[in-house]
PASEBA-1860 file (N, C-alpha, C; in nm, 3 decimals):
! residues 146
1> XXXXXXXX> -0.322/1.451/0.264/-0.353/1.337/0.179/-0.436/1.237/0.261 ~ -0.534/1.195/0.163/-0.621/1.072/0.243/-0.571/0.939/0.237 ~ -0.510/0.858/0.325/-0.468/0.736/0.297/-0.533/0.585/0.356 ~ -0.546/0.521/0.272/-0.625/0.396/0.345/-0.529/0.315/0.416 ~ -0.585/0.231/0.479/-0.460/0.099/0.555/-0.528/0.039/0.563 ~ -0.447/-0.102/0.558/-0.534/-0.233/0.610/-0.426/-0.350/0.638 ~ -0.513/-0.438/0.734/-0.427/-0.493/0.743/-0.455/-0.657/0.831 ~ -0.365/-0.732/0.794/-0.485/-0.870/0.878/-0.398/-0.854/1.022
9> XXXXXXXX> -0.421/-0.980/1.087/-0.412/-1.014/1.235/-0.240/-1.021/1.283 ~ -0.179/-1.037/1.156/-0.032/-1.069/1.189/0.047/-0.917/1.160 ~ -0.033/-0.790/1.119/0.047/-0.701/1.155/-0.064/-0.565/1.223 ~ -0.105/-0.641/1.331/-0.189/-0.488/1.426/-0.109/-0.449/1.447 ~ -0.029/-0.476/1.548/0.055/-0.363/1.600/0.143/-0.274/1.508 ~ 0.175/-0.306/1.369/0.261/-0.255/1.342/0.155/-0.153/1.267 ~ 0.045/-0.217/1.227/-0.040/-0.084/1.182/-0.100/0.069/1.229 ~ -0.084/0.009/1.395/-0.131/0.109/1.456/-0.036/0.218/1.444
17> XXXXXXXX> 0.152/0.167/1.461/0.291/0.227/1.490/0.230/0.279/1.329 ~ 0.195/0.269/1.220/0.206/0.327/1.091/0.115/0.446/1.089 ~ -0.005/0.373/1.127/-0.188/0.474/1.134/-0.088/0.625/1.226 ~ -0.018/0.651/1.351/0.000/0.758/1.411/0.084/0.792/1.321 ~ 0.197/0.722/1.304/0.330/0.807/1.187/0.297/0.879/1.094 ~ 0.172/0.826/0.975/0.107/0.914/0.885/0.054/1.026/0.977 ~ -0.039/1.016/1.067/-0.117/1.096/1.150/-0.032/1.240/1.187 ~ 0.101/1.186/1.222/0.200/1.267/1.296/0.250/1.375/1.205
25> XXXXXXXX> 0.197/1.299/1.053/0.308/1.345/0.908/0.201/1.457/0.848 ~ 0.096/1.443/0.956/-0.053/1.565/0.900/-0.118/1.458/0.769 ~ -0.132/1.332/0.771/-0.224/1.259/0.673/-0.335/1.224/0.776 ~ -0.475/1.207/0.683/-0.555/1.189/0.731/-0.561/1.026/0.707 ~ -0.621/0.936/0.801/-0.579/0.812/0.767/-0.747/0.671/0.800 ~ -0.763/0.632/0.731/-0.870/0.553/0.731/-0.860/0.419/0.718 ~ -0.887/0.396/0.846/-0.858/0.231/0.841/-0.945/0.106/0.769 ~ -0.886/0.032/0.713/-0.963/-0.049/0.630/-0.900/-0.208/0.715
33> XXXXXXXX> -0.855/-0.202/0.798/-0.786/-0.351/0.868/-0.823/-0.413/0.980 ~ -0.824/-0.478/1.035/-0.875/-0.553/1.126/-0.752/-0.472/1.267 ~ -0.849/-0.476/1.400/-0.761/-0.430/1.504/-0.742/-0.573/1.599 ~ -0.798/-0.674/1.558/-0.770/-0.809/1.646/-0.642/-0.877/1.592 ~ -0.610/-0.965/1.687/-0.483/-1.079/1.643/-0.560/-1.181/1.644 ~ -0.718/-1.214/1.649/-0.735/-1.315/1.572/-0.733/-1.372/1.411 ~ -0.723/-1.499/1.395/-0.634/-1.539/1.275/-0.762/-1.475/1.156 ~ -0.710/-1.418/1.059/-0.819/-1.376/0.963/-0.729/-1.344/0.848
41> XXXXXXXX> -0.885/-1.323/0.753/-0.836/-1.366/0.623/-0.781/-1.236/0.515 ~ -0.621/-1.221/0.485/-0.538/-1.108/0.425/-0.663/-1.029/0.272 ~ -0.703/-1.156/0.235/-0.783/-1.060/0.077/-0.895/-0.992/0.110 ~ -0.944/-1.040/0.241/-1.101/-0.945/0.266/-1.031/-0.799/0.267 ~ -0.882/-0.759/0.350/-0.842/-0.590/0.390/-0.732/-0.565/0.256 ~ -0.717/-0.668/0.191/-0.659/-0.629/0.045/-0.733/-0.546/-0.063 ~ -0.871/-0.654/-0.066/-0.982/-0.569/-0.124/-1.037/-0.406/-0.086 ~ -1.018/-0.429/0.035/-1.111/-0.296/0.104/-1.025/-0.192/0.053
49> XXXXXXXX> -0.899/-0.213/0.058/-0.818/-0.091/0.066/-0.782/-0.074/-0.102 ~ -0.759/-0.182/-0.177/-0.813/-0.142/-0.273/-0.877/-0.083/-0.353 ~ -1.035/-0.096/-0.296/-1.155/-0.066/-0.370/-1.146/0.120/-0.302 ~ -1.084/0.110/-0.237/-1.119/0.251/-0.158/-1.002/0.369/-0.243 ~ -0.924/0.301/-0.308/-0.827/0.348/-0.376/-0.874/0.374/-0.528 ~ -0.899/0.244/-0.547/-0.974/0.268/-0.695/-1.061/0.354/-0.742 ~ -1.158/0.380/-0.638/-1.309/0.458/-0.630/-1.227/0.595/-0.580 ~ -1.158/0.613/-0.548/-1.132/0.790/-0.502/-1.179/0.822/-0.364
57> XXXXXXXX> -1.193/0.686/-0.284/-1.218/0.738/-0.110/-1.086/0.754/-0.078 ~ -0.943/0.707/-0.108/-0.821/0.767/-0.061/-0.737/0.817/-0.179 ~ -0.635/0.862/-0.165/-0.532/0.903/-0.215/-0.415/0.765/-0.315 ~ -0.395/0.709/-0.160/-0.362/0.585/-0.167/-0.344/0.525/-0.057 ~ -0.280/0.395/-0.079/-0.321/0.294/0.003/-0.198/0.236/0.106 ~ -0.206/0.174/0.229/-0.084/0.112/0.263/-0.165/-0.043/0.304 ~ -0.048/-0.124/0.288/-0.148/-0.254/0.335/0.002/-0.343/0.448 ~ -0.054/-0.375/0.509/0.079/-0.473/0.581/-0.016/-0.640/0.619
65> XXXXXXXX> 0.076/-0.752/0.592/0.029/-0.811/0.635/0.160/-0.918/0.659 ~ 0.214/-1.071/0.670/0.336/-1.156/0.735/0.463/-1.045/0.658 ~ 0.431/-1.122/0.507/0.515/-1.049/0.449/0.458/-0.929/0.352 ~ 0.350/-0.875/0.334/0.346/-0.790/0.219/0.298/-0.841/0.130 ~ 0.289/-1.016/0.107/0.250/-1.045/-0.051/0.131/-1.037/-0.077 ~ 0.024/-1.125/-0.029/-0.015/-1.216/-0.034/-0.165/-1.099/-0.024 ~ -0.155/-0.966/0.083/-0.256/-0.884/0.061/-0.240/-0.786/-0.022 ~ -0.100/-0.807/-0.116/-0.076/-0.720/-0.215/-0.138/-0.781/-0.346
73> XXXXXXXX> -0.155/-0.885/-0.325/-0.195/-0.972/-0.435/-0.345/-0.952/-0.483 ~ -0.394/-0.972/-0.315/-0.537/-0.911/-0.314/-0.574/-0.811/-0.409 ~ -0.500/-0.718/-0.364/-0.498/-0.554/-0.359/-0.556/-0.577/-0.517 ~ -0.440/-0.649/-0.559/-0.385/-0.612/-0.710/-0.522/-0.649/-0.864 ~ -0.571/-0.739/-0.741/-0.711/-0.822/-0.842/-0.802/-0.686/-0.861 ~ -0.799/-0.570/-0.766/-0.921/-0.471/-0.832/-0.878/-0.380/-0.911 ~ -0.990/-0.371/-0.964/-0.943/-0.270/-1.160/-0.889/-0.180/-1.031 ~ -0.767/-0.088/-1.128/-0.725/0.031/-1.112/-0.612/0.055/-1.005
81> XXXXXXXX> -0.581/-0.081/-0.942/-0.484/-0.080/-0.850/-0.331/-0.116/-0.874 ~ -0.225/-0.039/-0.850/-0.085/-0.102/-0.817/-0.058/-0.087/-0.736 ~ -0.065/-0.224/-0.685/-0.002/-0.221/-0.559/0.154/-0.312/-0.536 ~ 0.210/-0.250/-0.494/0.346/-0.304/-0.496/0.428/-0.358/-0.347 ~ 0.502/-0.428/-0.340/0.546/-0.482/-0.245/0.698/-0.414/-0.208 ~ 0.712/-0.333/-0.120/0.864/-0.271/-0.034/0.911/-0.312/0.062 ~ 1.030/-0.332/0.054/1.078/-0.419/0.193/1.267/-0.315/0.195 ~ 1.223/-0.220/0.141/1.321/-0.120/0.126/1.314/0.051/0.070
89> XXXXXXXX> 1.373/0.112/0.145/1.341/0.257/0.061/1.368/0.211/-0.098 ~ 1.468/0.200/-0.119/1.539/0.220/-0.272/1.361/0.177/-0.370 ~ 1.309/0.051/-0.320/1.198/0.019/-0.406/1.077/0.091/-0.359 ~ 1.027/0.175/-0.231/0.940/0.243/-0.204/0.959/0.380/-0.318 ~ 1.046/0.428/-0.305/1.024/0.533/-0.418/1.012/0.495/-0.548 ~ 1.089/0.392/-0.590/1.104/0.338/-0.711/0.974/0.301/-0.770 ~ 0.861/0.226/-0.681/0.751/0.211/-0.740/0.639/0.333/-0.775 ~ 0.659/0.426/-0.682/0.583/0.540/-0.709/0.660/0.616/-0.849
97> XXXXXXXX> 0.773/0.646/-0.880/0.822/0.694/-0.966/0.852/0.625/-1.096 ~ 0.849/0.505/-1.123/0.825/0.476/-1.226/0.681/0.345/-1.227 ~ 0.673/0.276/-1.151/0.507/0.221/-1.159/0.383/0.308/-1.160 ~ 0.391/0.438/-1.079/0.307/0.500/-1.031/0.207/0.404/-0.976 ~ 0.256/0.336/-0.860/0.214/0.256/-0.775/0.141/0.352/-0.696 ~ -0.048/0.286/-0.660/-0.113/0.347/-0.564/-0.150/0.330/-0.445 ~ -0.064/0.198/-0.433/-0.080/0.126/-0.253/0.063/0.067/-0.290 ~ 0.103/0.054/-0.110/0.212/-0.020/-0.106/0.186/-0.081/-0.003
105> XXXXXXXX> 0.235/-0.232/-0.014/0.260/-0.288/0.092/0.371/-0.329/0.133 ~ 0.376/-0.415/0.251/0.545/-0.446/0.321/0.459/-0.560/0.446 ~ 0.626/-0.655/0.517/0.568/-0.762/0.561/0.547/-0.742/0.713 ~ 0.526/-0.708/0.822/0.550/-0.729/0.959/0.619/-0.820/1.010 ~ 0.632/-0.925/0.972/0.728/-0.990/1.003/0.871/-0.999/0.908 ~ 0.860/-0.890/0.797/1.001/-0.893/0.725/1.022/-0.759/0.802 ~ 0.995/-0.667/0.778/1.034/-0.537/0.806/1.027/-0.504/0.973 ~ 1.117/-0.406/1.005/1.083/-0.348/1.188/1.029/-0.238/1.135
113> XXXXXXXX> 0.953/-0.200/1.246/0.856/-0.047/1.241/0.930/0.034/1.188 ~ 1.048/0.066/1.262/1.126/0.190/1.162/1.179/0.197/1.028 ~ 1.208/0.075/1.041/1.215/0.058/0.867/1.044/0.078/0.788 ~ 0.970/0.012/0.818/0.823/0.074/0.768/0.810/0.190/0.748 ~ 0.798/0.285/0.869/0.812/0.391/0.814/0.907/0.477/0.719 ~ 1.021/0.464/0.737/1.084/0.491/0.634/1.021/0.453/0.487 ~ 1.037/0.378/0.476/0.935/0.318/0.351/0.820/0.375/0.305 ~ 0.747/0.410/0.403/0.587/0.510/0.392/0.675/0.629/0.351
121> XXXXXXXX> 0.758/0.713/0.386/0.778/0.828/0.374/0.850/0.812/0.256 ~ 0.889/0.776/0.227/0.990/0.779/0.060/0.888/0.726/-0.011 ~ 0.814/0.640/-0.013/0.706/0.660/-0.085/0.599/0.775/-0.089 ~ 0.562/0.797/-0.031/0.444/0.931/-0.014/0.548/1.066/-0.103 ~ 0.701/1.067/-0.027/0.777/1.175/-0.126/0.800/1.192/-0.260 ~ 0.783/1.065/-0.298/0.828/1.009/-0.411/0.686/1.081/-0.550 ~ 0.741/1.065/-0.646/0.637/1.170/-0.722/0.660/1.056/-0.900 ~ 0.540/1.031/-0.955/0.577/0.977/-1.084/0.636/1.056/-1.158
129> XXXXXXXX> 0.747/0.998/-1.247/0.809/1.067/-1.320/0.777/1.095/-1.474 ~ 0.640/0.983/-1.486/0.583/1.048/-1.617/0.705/0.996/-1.743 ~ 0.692/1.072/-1.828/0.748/1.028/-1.976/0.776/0.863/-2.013 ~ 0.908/0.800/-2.039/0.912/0.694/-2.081/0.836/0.604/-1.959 ~ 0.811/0.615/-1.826/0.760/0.537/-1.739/0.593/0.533/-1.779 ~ 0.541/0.650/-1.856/0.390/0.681/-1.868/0.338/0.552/-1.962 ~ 0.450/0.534/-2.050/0.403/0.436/-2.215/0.375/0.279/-2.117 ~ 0.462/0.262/-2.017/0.451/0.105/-1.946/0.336/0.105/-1.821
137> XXXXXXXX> 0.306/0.223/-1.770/0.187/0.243/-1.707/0.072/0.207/-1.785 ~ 0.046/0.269/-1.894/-0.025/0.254/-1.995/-0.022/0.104/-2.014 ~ 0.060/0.034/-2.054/0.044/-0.093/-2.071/-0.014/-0.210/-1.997 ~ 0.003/-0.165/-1.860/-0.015/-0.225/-1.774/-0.201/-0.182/-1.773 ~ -0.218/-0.062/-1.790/-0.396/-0.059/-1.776/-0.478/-0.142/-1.875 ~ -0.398/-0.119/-2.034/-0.432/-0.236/-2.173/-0.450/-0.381/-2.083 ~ -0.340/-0.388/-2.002/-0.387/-0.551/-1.999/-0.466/-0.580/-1.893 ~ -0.498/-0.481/-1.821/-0.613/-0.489/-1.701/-0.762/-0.482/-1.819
145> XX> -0.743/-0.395/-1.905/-0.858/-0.389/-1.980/-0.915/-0.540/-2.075 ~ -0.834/-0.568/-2.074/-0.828/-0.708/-2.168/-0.897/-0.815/-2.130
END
């Protein structure tokens, strides 16, 4: 699977600990984030990883930034994106299986690396479940269309 990342200045390190974990997991992985800790701005690598999601350059997306929100928010402004915020397995799968969420993010400063990954991997396992979840997917594209 092709996966994008991105990510601002307040979670390099934890992106890099993510970029090998996918790597390790046999994903191919394309960075869309900044590798400095200078201070910069979360919606420029919200967008990127977004747009790279939307358009069919990845699979899907991971984004990290303090907490997860704020470049999820980003994320969320381009047609065709859900991106959802995990700060736990139980909701990493949960969004893929009934949001059919296509990026996830999480905070570096909420989450520790191992918990991140965990999170990446129950998400990536995680599979939409289709039927009554399909009609509110659907809804959610109506009002992107609107």
């Amino acid at each position: 699977m092709k996966i994008a990342i991105g990510n601002d200045h307040a979670a390099v390190e934890m992106k890099q600990e993510i970029k090998k974990y996918l790597e390790e997991l046999g994903h191919e992985v394309v960075n869309y984030g900044t590798d400095s800790n200078d201070s910069c701005d979360y919606p420029v690598y919200g967008e990127k990883v977004g747009k790279a999601v939307a358009v069919g350059e990845a699979d899907c997306g991971v984004l990290i930034c303090g907490t997860g929100v704020g470049i999820s928010i980003a994320a969320n402004k381009v047609k065709g994106v859900r991106a959802a915020v995990c700060s736990d397995v139980t909701t990493a799968h949960l969004v893929k299986e009934h949001n059919n969420a296509n990026i996830i993010a999480f905070g570096a400063r909420i989450v520790g690396v191992e918990t991140a990954k965990d999170i990446v991997k129950a998400y990536l396992d995680a599979e939409f479940l289709g039927g009554r979840h399909e009609k509110r997917v659907a809804m959610i594209h109506e009002i992107e269309e609107r």
